[in-house]
Residue, then its C-alpha position, 0 to 999 in steps of 0.5 A: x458484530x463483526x470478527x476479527x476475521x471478517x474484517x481483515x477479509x473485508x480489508x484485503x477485498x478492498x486492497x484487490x479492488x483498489x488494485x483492480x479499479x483505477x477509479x476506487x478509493x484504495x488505488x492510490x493509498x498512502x505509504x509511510x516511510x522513514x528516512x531515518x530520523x523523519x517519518x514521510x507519508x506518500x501516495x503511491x499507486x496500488x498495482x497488485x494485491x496477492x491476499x493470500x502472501x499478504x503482498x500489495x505491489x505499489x509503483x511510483x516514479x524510481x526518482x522520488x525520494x521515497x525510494x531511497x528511504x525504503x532502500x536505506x529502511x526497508 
């Protein structure tokens, strides 16, 4: 059986390749938004995965409404 520990590493190492490989499952993960009232699921691109800070860096087009919500709901 696996601990609590094992699987959040096994987590992040997943994070850090999807970041890595354009190719792997976790490159374009989904981000959960809200606009205040509604909650929004979009794909996103993962850019970077900084496991030690726990910080993913994700781009996506300045235009979307995503970037609104996470301006008014960060």
């Amino acid at each position: 059986m696996e601990t609590l520990d094992q699987i959040f590493r096994q987590s992040w190492n997943l994070l850090f390749r999807g970041a890595a490989q354009a190719r792997h499952p976790y490159h374009t993960p989904v981000l959960v938004s809200t606009d205040g009232q509604n909650v929004h699921g979009r794909t996103v691109v993962l850019r970077k995965t900084i496991v030690e800070e726990r910080q993913l860096w994700v781009y996506t087009d300045v235009r979307s409404n995503k970037i609104n919500d996470i301006r008014k709901q960060p």
